[in-house]
GUBATOR-597440 format. One record per residue (C-alpha): x, y, z; residue in three letters. Coordinates in Angstrom, 1 decimal, decimal comma. Layout:
BEGIN
@X=X Y=Y Z=Z residu=ALA .
...
***
This chain:
BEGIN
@X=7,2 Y=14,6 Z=-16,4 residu=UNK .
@X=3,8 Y=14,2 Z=-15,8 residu=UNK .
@X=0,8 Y=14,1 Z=-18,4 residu=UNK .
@X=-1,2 Y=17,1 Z=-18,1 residu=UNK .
@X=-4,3 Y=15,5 Z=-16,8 residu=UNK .
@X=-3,0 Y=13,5 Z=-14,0 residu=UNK .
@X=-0,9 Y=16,8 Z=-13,2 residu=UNK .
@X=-3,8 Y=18,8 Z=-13,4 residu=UNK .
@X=-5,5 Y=16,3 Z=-11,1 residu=UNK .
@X=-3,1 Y=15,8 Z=-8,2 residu=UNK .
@X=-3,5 Y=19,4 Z=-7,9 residu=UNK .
@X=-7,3 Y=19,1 Z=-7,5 residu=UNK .
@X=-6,6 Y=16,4 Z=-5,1 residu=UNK .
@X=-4,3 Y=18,2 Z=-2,6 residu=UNK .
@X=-6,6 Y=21,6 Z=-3,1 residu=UNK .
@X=-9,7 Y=19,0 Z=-2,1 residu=UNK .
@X=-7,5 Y=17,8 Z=1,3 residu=UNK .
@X=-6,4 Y=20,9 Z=2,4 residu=UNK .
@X=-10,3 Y=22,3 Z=2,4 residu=UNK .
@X=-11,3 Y=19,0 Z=4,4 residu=UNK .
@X=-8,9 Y=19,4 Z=7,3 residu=UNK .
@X=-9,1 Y=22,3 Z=9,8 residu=UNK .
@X=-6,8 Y=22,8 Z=12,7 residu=UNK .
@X=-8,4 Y=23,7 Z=16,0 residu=UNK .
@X=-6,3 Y=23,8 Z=19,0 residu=UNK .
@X=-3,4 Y=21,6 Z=17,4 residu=UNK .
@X=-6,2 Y=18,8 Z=16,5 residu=UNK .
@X=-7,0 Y=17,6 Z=13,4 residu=UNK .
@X=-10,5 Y=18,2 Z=12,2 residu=UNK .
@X=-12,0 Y=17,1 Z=9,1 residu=UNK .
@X=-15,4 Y=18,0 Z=7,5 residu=UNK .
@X=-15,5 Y=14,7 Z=5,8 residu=UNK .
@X=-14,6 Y=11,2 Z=4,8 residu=UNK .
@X=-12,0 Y=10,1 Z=2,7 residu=UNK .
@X=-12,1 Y=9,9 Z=-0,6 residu=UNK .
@X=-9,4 Y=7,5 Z=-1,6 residu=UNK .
@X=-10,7 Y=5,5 Z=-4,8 residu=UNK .
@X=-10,9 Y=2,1 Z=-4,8 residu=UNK .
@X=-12,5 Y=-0,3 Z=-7,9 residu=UNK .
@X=-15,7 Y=0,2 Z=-6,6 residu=UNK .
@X=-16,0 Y=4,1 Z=-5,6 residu=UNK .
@X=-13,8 Y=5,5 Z=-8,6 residu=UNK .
@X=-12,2 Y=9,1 Z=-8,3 residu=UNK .
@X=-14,0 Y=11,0 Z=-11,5 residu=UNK .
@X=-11,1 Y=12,9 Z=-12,9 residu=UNK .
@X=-11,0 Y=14,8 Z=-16,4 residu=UNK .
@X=-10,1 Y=11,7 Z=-18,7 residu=UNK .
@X=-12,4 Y=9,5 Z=-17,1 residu=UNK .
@X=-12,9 Y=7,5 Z=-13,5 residu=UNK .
@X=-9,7 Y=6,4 Z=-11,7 residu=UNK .
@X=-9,3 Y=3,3 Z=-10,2 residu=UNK .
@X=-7,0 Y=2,1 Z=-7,7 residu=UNK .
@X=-5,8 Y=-1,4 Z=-6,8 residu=UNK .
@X=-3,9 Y=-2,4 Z=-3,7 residu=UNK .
@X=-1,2 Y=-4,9 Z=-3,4 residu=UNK .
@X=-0,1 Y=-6,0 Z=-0,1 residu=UNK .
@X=3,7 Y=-5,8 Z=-0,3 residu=UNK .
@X=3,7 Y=-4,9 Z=-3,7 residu=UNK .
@X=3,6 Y=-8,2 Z=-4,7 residu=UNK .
@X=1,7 Y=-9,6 Z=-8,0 residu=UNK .
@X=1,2 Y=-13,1 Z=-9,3 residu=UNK .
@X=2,1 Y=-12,6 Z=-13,7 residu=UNK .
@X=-1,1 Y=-14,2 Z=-14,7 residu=UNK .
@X=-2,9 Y=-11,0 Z=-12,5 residu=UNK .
@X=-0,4 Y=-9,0 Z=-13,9 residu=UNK .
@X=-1,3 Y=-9,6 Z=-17,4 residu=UNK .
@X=-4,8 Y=-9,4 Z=-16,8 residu=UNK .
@X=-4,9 Y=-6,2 Z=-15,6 residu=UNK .
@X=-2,7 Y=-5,1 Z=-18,2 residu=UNK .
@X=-5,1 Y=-6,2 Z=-20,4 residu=UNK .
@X=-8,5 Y=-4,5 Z=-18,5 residu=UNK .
@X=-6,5 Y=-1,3 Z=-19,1 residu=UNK .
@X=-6,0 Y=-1,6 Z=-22,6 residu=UNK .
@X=-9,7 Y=-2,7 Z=-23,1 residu=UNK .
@X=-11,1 Y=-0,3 Z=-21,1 residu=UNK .
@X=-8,6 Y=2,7 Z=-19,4 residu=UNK .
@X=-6,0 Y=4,1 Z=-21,5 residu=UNK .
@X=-4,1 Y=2,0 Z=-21,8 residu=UNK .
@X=-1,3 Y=2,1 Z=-19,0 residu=UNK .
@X=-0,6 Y=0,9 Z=-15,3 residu=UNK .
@X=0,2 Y=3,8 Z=-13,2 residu=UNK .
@X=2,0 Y=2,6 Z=-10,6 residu=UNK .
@X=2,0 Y=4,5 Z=-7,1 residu=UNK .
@X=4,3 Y=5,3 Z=-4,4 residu=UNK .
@X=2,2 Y=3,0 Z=-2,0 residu=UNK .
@X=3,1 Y=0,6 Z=-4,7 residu=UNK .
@X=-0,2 Y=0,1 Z=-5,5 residu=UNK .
@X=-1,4 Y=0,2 Z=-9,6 residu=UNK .
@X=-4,3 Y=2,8 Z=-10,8 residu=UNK .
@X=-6,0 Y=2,6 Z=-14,1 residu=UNK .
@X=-6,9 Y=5,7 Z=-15,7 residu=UNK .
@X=-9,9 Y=7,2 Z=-18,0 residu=UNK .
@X=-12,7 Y=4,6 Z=-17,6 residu=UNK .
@X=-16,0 Y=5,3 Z=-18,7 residu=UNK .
@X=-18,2 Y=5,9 Z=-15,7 residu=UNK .
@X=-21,9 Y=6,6 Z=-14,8 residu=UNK .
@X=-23,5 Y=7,6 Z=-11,8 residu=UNK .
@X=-20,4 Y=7,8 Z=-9,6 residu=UNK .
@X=-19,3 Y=4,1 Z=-11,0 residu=UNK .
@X=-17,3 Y=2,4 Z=-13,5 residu=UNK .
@X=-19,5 Y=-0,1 Z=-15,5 residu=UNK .
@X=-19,8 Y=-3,6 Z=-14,2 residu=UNK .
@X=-17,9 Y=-5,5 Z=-16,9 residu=UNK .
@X=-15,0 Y=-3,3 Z=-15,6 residu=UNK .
@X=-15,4 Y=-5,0 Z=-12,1 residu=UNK .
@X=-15,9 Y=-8,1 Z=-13,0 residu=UNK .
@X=-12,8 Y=-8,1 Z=-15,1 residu=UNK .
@X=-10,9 Y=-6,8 Z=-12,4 residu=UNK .
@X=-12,5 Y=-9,4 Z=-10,1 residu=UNK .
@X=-11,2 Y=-12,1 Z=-13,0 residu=UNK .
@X=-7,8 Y=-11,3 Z=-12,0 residu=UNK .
@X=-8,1 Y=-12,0 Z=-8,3 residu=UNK .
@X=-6,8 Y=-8,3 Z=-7,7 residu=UNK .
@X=-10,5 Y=-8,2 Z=-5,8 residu=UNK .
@X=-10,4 Y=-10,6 Z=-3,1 residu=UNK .
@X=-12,6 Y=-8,6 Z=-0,5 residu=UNK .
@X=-14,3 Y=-6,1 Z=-2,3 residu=UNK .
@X=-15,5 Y=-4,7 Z=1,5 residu=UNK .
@X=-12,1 Y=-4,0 Z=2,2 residu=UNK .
@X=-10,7 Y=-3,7 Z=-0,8 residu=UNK .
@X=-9,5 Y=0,6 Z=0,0 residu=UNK .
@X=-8,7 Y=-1,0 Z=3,3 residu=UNK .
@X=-5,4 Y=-3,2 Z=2,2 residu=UNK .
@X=-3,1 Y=-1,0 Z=2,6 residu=UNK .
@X=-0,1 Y=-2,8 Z=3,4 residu=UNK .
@X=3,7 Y=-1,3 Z=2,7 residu=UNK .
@X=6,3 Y=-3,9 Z=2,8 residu=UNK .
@X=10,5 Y=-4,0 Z=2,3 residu=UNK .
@X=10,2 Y=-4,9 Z=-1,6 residu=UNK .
@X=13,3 Y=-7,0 Z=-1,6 residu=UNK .
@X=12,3 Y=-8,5 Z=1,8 residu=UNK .
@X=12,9 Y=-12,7 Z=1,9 residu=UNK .
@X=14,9 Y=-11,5 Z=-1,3 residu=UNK .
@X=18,2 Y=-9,8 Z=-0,4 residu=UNK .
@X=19,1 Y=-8,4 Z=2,2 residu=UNK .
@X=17,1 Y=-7,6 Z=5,6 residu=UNK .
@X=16,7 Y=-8,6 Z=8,9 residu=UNK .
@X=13,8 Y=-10,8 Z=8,5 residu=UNK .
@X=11,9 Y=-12,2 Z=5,7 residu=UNK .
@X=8,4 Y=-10,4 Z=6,3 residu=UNK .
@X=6,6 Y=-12,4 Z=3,3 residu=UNK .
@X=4,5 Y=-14,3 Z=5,2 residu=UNK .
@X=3,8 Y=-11,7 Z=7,6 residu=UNK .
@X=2,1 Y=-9,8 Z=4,9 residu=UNK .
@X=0,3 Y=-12,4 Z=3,4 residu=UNK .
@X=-1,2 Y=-13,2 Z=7,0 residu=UNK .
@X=-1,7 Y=-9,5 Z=7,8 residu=UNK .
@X=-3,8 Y=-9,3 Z=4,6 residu=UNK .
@X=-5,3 Y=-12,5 Z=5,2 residu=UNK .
@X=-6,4 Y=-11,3 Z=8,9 residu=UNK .
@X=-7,7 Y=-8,0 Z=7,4 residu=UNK .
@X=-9,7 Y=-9,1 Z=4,9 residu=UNK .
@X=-11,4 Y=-12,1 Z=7,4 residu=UNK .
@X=-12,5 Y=-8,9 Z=9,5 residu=UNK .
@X=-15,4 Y=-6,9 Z=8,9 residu=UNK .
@X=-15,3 Y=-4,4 Z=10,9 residu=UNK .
@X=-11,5 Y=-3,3 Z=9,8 residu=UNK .
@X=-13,4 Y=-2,7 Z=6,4 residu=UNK .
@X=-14,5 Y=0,7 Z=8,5 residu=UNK .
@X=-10,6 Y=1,7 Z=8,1 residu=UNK .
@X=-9,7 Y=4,6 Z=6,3 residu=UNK .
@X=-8,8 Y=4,7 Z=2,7 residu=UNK .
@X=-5,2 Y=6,7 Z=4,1 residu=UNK .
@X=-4,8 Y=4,2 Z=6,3 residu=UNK .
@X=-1,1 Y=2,6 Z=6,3 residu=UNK .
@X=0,8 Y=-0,4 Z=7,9 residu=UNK .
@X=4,3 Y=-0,1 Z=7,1 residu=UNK .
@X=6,5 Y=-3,0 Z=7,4 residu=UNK .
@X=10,3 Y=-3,0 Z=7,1 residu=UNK .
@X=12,5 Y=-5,9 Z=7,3 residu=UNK .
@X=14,8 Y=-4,3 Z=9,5 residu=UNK .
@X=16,9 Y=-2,1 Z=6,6 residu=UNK .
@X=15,2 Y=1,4 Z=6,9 residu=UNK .
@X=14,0 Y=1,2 Z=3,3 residu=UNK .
@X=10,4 Y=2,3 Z=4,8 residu=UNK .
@X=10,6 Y=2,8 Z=7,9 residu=UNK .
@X=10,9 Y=6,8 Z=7,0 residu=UNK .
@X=7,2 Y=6,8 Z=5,4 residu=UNK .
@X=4,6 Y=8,1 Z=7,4 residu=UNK .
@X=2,4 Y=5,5 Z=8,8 residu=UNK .
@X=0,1 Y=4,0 Z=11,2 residu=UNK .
@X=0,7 Y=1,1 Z=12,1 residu=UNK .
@X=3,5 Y=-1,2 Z=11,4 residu=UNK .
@X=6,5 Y=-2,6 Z=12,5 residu=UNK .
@X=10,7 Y=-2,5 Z=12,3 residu=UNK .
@X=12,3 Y=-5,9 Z=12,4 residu=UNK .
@X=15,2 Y=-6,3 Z=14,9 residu=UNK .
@X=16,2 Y=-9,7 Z=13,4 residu=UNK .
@X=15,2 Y=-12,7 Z=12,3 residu=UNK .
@X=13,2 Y=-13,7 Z=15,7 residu=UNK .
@X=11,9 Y=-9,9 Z=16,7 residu=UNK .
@X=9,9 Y=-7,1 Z=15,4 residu=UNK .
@X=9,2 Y=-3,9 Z=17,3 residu=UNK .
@X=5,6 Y=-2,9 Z=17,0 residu=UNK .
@X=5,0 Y=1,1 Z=15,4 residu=UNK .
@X=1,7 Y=3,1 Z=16,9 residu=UNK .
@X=2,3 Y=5,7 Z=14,3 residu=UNK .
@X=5,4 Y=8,3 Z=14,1 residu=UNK .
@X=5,8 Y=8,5 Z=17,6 residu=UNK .
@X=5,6 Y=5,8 Z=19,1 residu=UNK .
@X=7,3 Y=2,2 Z=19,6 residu=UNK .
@X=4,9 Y=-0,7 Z=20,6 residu=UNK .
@X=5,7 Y=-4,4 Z=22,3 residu=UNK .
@X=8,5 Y=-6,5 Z=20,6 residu=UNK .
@X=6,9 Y=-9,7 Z=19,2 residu=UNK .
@X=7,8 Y=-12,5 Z=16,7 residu=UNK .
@X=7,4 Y=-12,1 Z=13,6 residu=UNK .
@X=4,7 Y=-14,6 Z=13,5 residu=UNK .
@X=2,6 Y=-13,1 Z=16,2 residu=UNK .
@X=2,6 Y=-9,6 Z=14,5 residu=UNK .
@X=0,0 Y=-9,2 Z=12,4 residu=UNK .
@X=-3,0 Y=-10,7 Z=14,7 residu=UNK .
@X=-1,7 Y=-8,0 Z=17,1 residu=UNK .
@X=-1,4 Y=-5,3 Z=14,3 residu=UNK .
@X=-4,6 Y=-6,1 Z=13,6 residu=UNK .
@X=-5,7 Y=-5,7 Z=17,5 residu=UNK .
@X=-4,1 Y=-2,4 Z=17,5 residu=UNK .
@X=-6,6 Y=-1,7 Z=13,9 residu=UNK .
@X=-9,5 Y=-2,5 Z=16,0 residu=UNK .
@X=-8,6 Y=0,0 Z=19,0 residu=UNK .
@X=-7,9 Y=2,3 Z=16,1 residu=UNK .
@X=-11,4 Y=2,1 Z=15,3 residu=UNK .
@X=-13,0 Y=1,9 Z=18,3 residu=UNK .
@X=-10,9 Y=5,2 Z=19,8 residu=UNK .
@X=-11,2 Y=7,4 Z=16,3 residu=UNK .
@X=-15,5 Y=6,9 Z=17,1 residu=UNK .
@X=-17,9 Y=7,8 Z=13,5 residu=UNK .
@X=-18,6 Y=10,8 Z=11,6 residu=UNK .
@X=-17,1 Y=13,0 Z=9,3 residu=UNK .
@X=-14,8 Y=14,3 Z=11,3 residu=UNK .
@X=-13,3 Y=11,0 Z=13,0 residu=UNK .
@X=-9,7 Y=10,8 Z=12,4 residu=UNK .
@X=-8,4 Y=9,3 Z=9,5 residu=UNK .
@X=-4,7 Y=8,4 Z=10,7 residu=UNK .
@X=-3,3 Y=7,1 Z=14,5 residu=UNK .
@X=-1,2 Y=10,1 Z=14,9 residu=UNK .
@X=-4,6 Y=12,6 Z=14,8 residu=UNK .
@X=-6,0 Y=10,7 Z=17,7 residu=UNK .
@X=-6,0 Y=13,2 Z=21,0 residu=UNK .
@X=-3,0 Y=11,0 Z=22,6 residu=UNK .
@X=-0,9 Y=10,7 Z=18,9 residu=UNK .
@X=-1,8 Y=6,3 Z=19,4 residu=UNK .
@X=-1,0 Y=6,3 Z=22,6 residu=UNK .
@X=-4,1 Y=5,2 Z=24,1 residu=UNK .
@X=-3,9 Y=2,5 Z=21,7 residu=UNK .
@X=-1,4 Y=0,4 Z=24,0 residu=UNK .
@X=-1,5 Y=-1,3 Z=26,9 residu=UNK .
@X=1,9 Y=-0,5 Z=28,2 residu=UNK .
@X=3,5 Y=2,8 Z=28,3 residu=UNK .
@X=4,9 Y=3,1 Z=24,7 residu=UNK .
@X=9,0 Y=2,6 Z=24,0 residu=UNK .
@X=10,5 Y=5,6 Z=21,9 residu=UNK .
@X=10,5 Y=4,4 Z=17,9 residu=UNK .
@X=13,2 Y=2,4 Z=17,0 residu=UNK .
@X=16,6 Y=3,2 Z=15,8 residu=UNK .
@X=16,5 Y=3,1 Z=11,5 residu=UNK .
@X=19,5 Y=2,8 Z=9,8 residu=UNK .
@X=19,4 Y=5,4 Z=6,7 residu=UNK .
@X=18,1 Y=3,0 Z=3,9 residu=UNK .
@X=16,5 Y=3,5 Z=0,3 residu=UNK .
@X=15,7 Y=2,6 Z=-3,2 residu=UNK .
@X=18,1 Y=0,0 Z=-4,4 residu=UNK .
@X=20,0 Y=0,7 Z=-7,6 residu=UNK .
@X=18,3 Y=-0,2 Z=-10,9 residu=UNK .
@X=20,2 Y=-3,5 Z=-12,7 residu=UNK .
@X=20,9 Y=-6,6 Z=-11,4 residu=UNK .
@X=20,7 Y=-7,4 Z=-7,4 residu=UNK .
@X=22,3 Y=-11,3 Z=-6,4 residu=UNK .
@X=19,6 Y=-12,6 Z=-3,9 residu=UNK .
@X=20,3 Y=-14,4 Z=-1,4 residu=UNK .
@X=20,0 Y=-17,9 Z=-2,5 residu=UNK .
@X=22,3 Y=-16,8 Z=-5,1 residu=UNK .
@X=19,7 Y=-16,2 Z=-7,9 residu=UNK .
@X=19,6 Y=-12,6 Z=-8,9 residu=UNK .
@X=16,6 Y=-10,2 Z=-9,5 residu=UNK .
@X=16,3 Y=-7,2 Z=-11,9 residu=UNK .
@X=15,0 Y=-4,1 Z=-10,5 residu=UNK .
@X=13,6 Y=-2,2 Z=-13,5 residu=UNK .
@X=12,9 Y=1,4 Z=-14,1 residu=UNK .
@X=9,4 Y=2,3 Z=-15,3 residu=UNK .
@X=9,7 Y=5,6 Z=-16,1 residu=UNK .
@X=6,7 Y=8,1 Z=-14,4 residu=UNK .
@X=5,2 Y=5,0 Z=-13,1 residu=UNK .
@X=3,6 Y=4,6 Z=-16,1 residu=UNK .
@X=3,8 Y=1,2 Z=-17,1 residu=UNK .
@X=2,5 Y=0,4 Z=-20,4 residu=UNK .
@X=0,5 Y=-2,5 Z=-21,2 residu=UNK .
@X=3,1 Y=-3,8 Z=-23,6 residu=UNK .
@X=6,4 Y=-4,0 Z=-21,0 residu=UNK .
@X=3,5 Y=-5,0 Z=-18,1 residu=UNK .
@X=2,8 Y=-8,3 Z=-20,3 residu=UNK .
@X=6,8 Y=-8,3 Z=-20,8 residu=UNK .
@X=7,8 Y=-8,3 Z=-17,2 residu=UNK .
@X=5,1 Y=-10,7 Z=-16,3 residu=UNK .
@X=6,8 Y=-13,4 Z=-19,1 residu=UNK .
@X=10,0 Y=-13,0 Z=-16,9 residu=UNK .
@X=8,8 Y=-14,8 Z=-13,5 residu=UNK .
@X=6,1 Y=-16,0 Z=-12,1 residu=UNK .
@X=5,6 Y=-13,1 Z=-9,5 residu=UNK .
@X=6,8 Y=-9,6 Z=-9,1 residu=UNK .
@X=7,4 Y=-6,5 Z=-6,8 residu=UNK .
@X=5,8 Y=-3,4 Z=-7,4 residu=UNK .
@X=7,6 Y=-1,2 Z=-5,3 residu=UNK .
@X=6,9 Y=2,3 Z=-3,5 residu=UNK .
@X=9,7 Y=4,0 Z=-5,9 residu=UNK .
@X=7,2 Y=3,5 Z=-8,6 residu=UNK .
@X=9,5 Y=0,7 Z=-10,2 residu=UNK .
@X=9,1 Y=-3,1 Z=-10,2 residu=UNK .
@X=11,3 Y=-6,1 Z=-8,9 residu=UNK .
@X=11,9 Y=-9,7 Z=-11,3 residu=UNK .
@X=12,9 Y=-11,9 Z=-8,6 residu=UNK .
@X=14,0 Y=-15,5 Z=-8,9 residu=UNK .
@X=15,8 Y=-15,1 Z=-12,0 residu=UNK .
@X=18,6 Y=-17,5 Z=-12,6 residu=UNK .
@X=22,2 Y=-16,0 Z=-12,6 residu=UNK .
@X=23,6 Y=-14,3 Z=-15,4 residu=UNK .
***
């Protein structure tokens, strides 16, 4: 059940979207920018300034972990919300002029949660949870990393969209369902099929050439969408739905095999360790069971189910 603010506030928010975005002949048109919150442009809400915090592949070191947890507790209320782009917000900040104070950045900052703070609403990067784990075609770890690695080294991809997406499945239709813009579906081990948003399937690559031409098809993105208020804010509101994005006319999207959120408990990995997927219920993650979690390993999966993965954990 959700707390009354944040209820009260997701309504606000979707009230706010659907006054920005007129229809005109089947076209998206919006009046404005997006207003996705990021450390540095909070969302004001009722109990304070919202911040949110992305994590490429839901993945998070402990020692970050922890010290978020602990900014939360020192200055928000307390919890980590988690989100189903399995990203973290922090809640009821003190604000001033539009922004959180500076000791709150620079704590963030401290936990290496900040990395590029010019594309720091850009990183938005969806991933297989238990990908390189258990399970999947393909282990799209490193793929991430580099993806986020290209991003960030790019500044004019900081001009992307707060909404933006890459989605990247490892081949077992656990995300390929979510709406996205760019991405890719991994055939095996060797291949992965390129996505120009929900239409469209791209050039089949390897998996290590994916993200520099992921990150080509960002660029177009940007250089097709043009400036302004009203440019688009997702591939599949450009005039040709991302066609005009590729070179080569596009394939049809790739067959997904149904796929989901893996059962809570125990899951044996692959190199016959095990990992615990645990519940957090409402995504709210308390400070107490965040600093718990993080004593368990030394990284861990926030995932978009609003739940988090302890991998590497030795059998039971």
């Amino acid at each position: 059940m959700y707390q009354l603010p944040v209820l009260a506030q997701c309504i606000r928010s979707a009230v706010h979207g659907a006054f920005a975005v007129l229809w005109h002949h089947g076209a998206v048109m919006r009046d404005r920018a997006d207003r996705c919150p990021g450390v540095l442009r909070p969302w004001l809400a009722d109990d304070g300034a919202l911040i949110r915090l992305r994590l490429p592949g839901g993945l998070i070191g402990a020692p970050a972990l922890r010290g978020i947890a602990r900014v939360a507790g020192l200055f928000g209320d307390g919890n980590l919300h988690l989100t189903t782009r399995a990203n973290l917000q922090i809640r009821g900040l003190p604000h001033d002029g539009g922004r959180v104070p500076a000791e709150v950045v620079e704590a963030v900052r401290e936990t290496g949660l900040l990395p590029s703070p010019a594309h720091e609403r850009a990183r938005n990067i969806l991933a297989s949870p238990l990908t390189g784990l258990a399970g999947g075609r393909a282990d799209l770890r490193g793929v991430t990393a580099e993806l986020d690695r290209l991003l960030c080294g790019d500044p004019v991809l900081a001009e992307l969209p707060g909404r933006f997406l890459f989605c990247l499945d490892d081949g077992r239709g656990d995300i390929a369902g979510r709406e996205l813009d760019l991405g890719l579906f991994a055939l095996d081990a060797s291949r992965v099929r390129l996505r120009v948003g929900s239409g469209h399937g791209g050039p089949v690559v390897g998996p290590a050439d994916a993200p520099a031409a992921l990150i080509a098809l960002a660029r177009r993105f940007l250089h097709v969408r043009g400036s302004g208020p009203a440019a688009p804010w997702h591939v599949d509101e450009l005039p040709q739905s991302g066609r005009e994005l590729l070179e080569e006319p596009p394939s049809p999207p790739p067959h997904v095999p149904g796929g989901g959120p893996p059962p809570f408990g125990a899951i044996r990995q692959d190199d016959g360790r095990r990992a615990e997927h645990v519940a957090v219920p409402d995504g709210l993650l308390t400070a107490a069971e965040a600093v718990r979690l993080a004593a368990l390993a030394p990284r861990l999966v926030v995932t978009p189910w609003r739940s988090v993965v302890v991998p590497d954990l030795e059998p039971s």
